[in-house]
C-alpha positions as a printed NumPy array, in Angstrom:
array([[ 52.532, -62.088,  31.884],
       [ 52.234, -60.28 ,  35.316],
       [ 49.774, -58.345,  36.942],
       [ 50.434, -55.299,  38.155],
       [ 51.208, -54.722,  42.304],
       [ 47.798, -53.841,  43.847],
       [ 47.709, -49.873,  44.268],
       [ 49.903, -48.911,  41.616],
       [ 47.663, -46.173,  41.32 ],
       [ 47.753, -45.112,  45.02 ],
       [ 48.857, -45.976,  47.852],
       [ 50.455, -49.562,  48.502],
       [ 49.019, -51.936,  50.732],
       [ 52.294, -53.858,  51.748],
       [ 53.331, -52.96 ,  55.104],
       [ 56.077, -50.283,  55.67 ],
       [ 59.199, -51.659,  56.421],
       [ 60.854, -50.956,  59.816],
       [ 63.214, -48.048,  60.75 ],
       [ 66.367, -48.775,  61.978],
       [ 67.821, -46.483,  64.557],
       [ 71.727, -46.762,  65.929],
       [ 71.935, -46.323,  69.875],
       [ 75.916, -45.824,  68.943],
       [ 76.734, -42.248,  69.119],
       [ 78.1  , -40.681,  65.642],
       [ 81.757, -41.168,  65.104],
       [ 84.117, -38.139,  66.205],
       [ 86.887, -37.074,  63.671],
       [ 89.366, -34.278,  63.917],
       [ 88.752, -31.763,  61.179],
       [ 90.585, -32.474,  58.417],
       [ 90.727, -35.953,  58.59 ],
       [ 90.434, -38.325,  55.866],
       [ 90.155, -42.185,  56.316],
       [ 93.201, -44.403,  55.012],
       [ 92.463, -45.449,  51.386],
       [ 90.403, -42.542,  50.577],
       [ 91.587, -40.171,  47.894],
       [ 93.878, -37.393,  49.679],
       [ 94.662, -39.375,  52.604],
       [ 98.396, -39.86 ,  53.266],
       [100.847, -42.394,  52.453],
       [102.546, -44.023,  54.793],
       [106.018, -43.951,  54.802],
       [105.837, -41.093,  52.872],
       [108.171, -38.002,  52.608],
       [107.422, -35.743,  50.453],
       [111.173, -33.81 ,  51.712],
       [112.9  , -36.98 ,  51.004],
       [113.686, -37.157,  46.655],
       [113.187, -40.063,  44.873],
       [115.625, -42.625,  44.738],
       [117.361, -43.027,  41.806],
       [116.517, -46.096,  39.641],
       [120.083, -45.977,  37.389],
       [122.918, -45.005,  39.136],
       [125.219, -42.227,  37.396],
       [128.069, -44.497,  36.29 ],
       [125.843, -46.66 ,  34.716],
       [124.211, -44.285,  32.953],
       [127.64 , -42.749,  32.003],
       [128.896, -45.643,  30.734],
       [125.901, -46.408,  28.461],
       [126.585, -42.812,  26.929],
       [130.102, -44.075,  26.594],
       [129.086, -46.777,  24.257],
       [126.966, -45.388,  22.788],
       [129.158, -43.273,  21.623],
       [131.91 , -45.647,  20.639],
       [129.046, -47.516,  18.784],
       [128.175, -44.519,  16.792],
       [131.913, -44.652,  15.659],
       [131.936, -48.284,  14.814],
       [128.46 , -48.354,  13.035],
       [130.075, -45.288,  11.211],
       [133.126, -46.808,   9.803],
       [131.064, -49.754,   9.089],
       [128.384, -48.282,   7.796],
       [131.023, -45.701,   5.571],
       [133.566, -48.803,   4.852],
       [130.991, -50.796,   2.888],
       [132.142, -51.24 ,  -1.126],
       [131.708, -48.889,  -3.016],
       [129.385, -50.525,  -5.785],
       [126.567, -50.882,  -3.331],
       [126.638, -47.599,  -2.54 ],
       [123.222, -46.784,  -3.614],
       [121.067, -50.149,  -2.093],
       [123.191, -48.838,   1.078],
       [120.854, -46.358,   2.506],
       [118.464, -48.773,   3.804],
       [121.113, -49.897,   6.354],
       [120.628, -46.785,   8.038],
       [118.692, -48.812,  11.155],
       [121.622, -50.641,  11.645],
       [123.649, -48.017,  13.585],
       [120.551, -46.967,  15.217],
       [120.744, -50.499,  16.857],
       [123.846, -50.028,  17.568],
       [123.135, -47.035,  19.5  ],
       [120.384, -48.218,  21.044],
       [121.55 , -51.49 ,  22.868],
       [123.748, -50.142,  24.694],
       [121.757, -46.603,  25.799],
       [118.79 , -49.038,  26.396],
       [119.956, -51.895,  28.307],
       [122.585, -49.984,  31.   ],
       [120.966, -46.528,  30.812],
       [117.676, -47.458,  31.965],
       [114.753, -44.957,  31.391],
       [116.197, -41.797,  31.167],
       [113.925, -39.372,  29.173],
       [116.992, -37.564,  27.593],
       [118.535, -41.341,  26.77 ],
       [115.641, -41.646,  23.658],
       [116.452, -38.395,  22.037],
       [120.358, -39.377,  22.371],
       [119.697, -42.499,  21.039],
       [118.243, -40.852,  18.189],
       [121.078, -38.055,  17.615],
       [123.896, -40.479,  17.872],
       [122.161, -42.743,  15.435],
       [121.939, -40.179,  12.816],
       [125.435, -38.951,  13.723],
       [126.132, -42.527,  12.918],
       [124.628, -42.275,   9.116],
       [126.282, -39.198,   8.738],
       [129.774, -40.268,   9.455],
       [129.46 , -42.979,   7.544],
       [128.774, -41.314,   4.93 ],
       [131.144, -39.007,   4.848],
       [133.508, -42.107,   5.254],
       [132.356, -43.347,   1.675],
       [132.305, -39.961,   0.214],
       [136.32 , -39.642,   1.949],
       [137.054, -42.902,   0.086],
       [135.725, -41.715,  -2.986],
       [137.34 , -38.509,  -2.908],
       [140.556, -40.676,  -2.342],
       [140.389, -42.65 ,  -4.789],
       [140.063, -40.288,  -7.28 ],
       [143.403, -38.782,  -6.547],
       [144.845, -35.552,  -4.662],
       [142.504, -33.214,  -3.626],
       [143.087, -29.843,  -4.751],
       [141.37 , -28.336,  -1.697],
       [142.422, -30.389,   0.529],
       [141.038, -33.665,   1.8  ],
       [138.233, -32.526,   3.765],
       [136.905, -30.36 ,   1.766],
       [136.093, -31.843,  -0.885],
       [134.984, -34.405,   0.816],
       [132.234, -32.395,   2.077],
       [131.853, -30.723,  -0.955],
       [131.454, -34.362,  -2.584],
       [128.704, -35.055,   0.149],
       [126.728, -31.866,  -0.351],
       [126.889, -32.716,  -4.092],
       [125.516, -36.097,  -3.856],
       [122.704, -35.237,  -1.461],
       [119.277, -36.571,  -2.745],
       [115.945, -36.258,  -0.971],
       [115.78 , -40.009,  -0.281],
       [118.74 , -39.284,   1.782],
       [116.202, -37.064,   4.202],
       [114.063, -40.724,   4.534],
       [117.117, -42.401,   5.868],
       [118.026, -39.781,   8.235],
       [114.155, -40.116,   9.254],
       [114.691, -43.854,   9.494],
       [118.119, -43.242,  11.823],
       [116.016, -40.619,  13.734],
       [113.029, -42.824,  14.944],
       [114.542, -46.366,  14.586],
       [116.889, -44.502,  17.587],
       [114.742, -43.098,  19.29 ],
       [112.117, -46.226,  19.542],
       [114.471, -48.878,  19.655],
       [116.329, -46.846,  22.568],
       [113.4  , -46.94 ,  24.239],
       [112.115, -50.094,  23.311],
       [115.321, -51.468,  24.811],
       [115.325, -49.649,  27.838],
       [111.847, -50.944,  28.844],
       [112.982, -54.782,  28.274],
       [115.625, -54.569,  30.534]])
């Protein structure tokens, strides 16, 4: 246990401590100046005039739309030329073409903010041609189309819509959009 200091109560009886007093005189600043470091200060090297350079150049970025898009036609027409008979277990593939979308947006476009979106349009354009691949099969199987080929085809599609179908255009949606991103961040 410790006792209290003597004069806790009043004054203290320790000596008072010396006061220090600079001979320098005060340092002179122009108005407005702030020290380097300092929040607002400038950076050097720094033009504000000059834009940013780009981090992706524009034929790279072009070219990664470019296969993108030729991958949302090849994970179509796989994704539509799978049998028939496994038609229904065949929605869950729907992250497939959104990875085939993605690699290529990803890895040579860099990190555009539109490139994410894209990723994620192109994936569900991917989903929706191939189904209307399988529904074109279908319909040509069955024989001549009285209204012509592509109608009924879409007529077949619009018929055979079912709400589960909205969960795998939600899975084509994000998987694009976050595995577009995801890839363009590994790079």
């Amino acid at each position: 246990m410790t006792a209290p200091a003597p004069g806790t109560d009043g004054p203290s009886i320790r000596p008072h401590t010396a006061q220090h007093y600079s001979v320098a005189p005060p340092p002179v600043s122009p108005e407005g100046y702030v020290a380097p470091g300092m929040p607002g200060a400038p950076v050097a090297g720094f033009d504000p005039a000059e834009p940013e350079p780009r981090t992706t150049p524009r034929h790279r970025t072009a070219l990664a739309v470019s296969l993108a898009l030729l991958a949302m036609l090849l994970g179509g027409l796989a994704y539509g030329s799978a049998p028939l008979r496994a038609a229904d277990s065949l929605g869950w593939l729907a992250i497939a073409p959104a990875g085939l979308v993605a690699l290529p947006l990803g890895r040579l476009g860099g990190q555009g903010r539109l490139l994410p979106p894209l990723g994620a349009l192109l994936a569900a354009g991917a989903l929706l041609l191939g189904q209307l691949i399988e529904h074109l099969r279908r319909v040509h199987a069955d024989g001549p189309a009285p209204g012509g080929l592509l109608h009924d085809t879409v007529t077949a599609w619009r018929a055979d819509l079912r709400p589960l179908d909205a969960a795998f255009y939600a899975i084509a949606l994000i998987g694009g959009f976050l595995l577009t991103r995801r890839s363009a961040t590994r790079s």
